[in-house]
N, C-alpha and C positions, 0 to 999 in steps of 0.2 A: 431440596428443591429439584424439580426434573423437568421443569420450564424453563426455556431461557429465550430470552427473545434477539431477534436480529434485525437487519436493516439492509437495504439494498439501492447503492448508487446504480445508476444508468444515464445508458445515452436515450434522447428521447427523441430520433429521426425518423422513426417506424410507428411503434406500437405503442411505445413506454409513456408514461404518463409524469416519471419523475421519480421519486422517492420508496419502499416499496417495505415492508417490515411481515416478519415471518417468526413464528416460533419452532424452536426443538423440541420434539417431548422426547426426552432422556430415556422412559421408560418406555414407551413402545417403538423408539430410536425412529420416529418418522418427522416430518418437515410437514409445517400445515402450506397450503396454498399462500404467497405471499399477496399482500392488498394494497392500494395506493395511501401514500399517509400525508404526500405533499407534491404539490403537482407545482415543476418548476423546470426549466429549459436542461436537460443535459446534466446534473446532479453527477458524473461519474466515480466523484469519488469522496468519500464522506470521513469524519472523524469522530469519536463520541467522547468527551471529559468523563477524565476518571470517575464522578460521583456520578454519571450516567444523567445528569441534570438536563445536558446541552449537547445538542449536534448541529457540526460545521459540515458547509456542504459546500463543494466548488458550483457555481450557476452561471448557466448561459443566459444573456438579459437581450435579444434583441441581436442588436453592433456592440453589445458591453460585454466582460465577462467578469466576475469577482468571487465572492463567496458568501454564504446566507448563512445566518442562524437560529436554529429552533431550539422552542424549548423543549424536552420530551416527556408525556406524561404517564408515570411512574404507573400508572394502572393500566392503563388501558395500548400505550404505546405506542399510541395520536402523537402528533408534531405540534406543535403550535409557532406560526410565525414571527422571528424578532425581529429583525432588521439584515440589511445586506451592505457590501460594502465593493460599490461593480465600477470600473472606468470602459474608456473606447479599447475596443479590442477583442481578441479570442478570452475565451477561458482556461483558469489555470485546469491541471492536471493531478494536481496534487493536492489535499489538505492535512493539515496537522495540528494538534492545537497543545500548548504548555501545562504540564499537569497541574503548576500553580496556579493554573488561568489569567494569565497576564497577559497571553498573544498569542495571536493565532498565522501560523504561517501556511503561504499557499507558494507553488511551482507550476511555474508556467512554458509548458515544452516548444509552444508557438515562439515565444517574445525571448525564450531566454532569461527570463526573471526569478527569483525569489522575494517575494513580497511579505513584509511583516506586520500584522494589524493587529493592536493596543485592544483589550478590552474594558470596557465601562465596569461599575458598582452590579449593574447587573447581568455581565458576562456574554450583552448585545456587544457588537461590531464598529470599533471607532476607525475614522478613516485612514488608510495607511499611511505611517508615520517614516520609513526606508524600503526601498527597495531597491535591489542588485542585479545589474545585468550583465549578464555571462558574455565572454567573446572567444572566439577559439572555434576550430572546425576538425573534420577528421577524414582520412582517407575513405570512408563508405558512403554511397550516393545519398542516403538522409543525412551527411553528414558537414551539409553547407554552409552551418551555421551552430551557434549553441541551443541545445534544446533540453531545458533543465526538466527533470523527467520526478524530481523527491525533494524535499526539503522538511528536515523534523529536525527536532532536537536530542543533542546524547545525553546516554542514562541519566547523569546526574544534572543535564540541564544545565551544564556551562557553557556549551556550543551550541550551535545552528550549523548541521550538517546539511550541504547539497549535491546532488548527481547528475551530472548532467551527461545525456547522453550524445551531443553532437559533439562537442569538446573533450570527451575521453577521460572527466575530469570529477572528483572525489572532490568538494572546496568545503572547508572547515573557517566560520565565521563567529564570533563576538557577537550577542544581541546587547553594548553596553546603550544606553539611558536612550532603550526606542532605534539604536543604529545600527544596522548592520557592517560589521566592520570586519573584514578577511584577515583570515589565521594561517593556514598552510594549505595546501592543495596537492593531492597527490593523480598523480598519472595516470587511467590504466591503460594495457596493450591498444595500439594504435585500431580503430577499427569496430575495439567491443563492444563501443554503446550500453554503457553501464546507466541501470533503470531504475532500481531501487535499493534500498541498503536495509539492512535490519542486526542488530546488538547480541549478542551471547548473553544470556544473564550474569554471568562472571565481570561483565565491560570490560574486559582482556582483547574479546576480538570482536569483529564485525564480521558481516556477509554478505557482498553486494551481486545481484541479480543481474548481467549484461543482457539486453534485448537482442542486439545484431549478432553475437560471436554464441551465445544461449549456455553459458557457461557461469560460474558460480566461483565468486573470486574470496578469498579468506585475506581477513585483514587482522595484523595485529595494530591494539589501539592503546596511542598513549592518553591517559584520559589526563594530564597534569599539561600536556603541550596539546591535544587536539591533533595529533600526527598519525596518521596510518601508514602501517609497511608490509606489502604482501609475502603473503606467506605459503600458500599455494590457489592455482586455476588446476577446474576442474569440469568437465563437461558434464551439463545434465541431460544430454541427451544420450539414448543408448551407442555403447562403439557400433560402427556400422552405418549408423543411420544417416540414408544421404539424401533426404525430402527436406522441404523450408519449413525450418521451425521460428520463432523468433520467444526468448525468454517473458515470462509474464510477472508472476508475484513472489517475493520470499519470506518465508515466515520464520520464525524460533522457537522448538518448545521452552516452557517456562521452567523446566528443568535441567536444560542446555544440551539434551543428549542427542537431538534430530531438530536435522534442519530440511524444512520443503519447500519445493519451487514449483512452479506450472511454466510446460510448454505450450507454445499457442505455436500450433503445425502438427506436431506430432501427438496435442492434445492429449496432455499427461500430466500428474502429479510424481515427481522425482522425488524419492525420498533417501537424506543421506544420514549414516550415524556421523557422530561429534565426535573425536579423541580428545578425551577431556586435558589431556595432558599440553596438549599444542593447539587445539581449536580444529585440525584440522579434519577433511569429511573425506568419509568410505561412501561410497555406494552401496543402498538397501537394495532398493527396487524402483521401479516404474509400475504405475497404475493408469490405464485409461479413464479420463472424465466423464467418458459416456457422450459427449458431447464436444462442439467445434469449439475454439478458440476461449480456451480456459483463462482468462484474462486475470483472476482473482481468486482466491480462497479465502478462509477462515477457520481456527479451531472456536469451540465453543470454549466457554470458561473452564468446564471442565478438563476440556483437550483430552475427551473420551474419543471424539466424533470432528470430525474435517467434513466443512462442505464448500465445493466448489464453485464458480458461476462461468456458466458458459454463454459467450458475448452471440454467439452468429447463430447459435440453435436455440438461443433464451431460454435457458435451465438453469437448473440450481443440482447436483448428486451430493448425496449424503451418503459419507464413507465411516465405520468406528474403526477405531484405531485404537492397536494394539502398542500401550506404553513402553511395553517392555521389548518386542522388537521393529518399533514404529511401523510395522507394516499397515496397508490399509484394506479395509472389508468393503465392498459394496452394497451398499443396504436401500439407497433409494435413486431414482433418477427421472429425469423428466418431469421435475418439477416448474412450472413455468415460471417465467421471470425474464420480461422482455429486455433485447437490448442489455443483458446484466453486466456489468464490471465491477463490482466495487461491493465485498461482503462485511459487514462489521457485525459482533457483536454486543452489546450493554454489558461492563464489567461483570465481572460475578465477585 
């Protein structure tokens, strides 16, 4: 196979239309022009079920905000519309969805929520059955309330991990019969605005992305109690550098040996190695996105190739990437893609 196809959340206050799906050709390593696949309020951030069947989408409705569901059609990689599940208010920020398909969780940065929706016999959208609202604030001026910024669940799908970045706060919760029910919650440095979290393939550690401090914090994880304990912070932005950055996305290779983040300021992909022995990360390198405020990334299944999406220049760069010293190549850029944040690919 040397197609693979992708999908692009966005914000739709300009140009964007909503939804947006692009292919890699593996072999001539380029990016076709992305097309619209579903035209719906604000889409920023999407999710895809392991069998590739279904995509959950965060949507803005009007005064409402919730999440949509499509189904995806395996040939051609059309959407087709299931149902949505929206109340009064902003929309979340966040989707994720259970690999058993039994619930779909959304994080919502405005309200401070994490919300968790039941799915039906046919993996459409049943109305929210719990949801949790964060309290807590933190020394930095976004930081006057809680603003849950991630909510998915860990490897093995016994918890419901959230991050919230006004509160300072890592909270590990229970999904028992449809309720969200809180486990443990750990601290980080006062200030950091922790944004997103993502798993070692080992489930030994975690690695959460802070927004405000742009720094990239190592968590060991007990998967038996749900507890994290840091293990080291580490800046991803270069020494020196003293312009406004704010942290974006972080990813895991599927091999555990590099981990990447994007800044949005200094407009970079950070690339760290892994010590397999402690989890803990070296500094590779830094690579320019070619473009403003790198909000999101993706490897493709392969994780030959990394592409980026750049929110304030509306691009998409296509980097290959070399396994063996994660470093990264620049191969395409200026690909359009309005409005972009939010890159997924369909399993491989």
């Amino acid at each position: 196979m040397t197609k693979y196809r992708g999908y692009i959340g966005s914000y739709t206050k300009a140009d964007s239309e909503g939804i947006y799906t692009f292919e890699l050709d593996t072999k001539e390593k380029t990016l076709t022009t992305p097309k619209p696949v579903a035209k719906l309020g604000s889409p920023t951030y999407l999710t895809i079920a392991e069998d590739n069947h279904m995509l959950y989408a965060v949507i803005n409705d009007g005064n409402q905000g919730g999440v949509a569901a499509y189904q995806i059609d395996g040939l051609t990689g059309d959407l087709s519309f299931m149902n949505k599940q929206t109340a009064d208010g902003p929309s979340p920020c966040h989707v994720s969805v259970e690999h058993r398909d039994h619930h779909v969780l959304s994080a919502n940065y405005h309200s401070g929520t994490i919300t968790a929706y039941p799915l039906d016999e046919n993996r459409g959208l049943l109305a929210s059955v719990s949801q949790v609202k964060h309290d807590g604030s933190g020394p930095h001026e976004r930081q006057e309330k809680a603003h849950t910024h991630y909510s998915g669940f860990t490897p093995d799908e016994k918890y419901v991990v959230a991050v919230d970045l006004g509160s300072d706060q890592v909270i590990t919760y229970q999904l028992l019969k449809d309720k969200l029910e809180k486990v443990k919650s750990f601290n980080t440095a006062p200030g950091s605005g922790p944004r997103h979290i993502e798993f070692h393939p080992n489930e030994k550690y975690a690695y959460v992305m802070t927004e405000l401090s742009n720094e990239i914090i190592v968590l060991e994880y007990q998967a038996t109690t749900g507890e994290f304990q840091e293990m080291q912070t580490i800046s991803a932005l270069p020494e020196g550098f003293t312009g406004s950055s704010q942290g974006g996305a972080i990813h895991v290779t599927k091999d555990g040996n590099f981990v990447y983040v994007s800044n949005r300021g200094h407009d970079s992909i950070a690339v760290f190695s892994v010590q397999q022995g402690s989890g803990r990360l070296s500094l590779v390198e830094h690579v320019s996105t070619e473009g403003e405020w790198p909000r999101d990334f993706a490897f493709d299944p392969t994780e030959q190739f990394l592409i980026a999406s750049n929110q304030e220049t509306g691009t998409l760069t296509l980097f290959e990437r070399d396994p063996l010293t994660g470093k990264l190549t620049l191969l395409q850029s200026d690909v359009p893609a309005p409005e972009a944040v939010c890159v997924k690919f369909l399993h491989g």
